[in-house]
N, C-alpha and C positions, 0 to 999 in steps of 0.2 A: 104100297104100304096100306095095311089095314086102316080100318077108322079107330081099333081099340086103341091105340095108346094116345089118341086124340080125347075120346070118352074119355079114358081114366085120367088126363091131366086136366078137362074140361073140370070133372067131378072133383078135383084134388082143388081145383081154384073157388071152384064155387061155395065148398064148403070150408075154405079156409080163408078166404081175402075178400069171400062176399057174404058168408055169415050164413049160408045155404041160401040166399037168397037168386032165385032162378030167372026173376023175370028180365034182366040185364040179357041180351045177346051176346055169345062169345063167340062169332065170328073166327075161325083159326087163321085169320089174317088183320086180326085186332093187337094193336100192341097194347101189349100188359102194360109200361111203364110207361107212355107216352097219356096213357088214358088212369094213369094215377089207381090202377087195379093192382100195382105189385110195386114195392119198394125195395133197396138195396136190403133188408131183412128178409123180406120178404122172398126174393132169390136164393137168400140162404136158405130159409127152410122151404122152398121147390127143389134146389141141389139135391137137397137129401132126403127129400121124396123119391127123385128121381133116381137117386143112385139107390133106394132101400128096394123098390119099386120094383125098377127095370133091371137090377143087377150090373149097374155101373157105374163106372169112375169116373168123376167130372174133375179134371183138373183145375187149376186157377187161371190156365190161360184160356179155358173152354167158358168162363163167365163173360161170358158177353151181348150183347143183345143181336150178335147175327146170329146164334143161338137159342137166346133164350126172350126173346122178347114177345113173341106169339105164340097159339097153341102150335101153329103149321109147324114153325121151324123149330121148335123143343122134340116133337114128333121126329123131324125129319135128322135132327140131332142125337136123337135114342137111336133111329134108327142106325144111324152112322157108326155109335159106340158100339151097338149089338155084331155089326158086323166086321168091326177090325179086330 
């Protein structure tokens, strides 16, 4: 897997749940929701990032945090929907 769709959800979080504020590390094995960086809103509007984004369908059984809780496995999530 490339590091681009790492970057661009890096970039989607920092300027949306951190106010572009850059000096915070985001680690892609940092959990968003453990570290109070993303809220049940908050995963809404990254769904639809993601799906505007990457050109896919997150259903409602796909919101979950073995999914979507780190940059890694949001990445590694995209990558999964790109290729079914």
């Amino acid at each position: 897997m490339t590091a681009e769709p790492q970057a661009t959800i890096r970039a989607f979080i920092v300027e949306n749940f951190l106010f572009g504020d850059e000096s915070h590390p985001l680690p892609a094995d940092l959990s968003l929701i453990d570290n109070d960086l993303i809220d049940s809103t908050g995963i809404l509007e990254l769904v639809g990032f993601l799906e505007e984004r990457f050109a896919i369908k997150v259903a409602d059984a796909d919101i979950v945090p073995a999914n979507l809780d780190t940059i890694g496995r949001i990445a590694g999530f995209i990558a999964l929907k790109q290729t079914a």
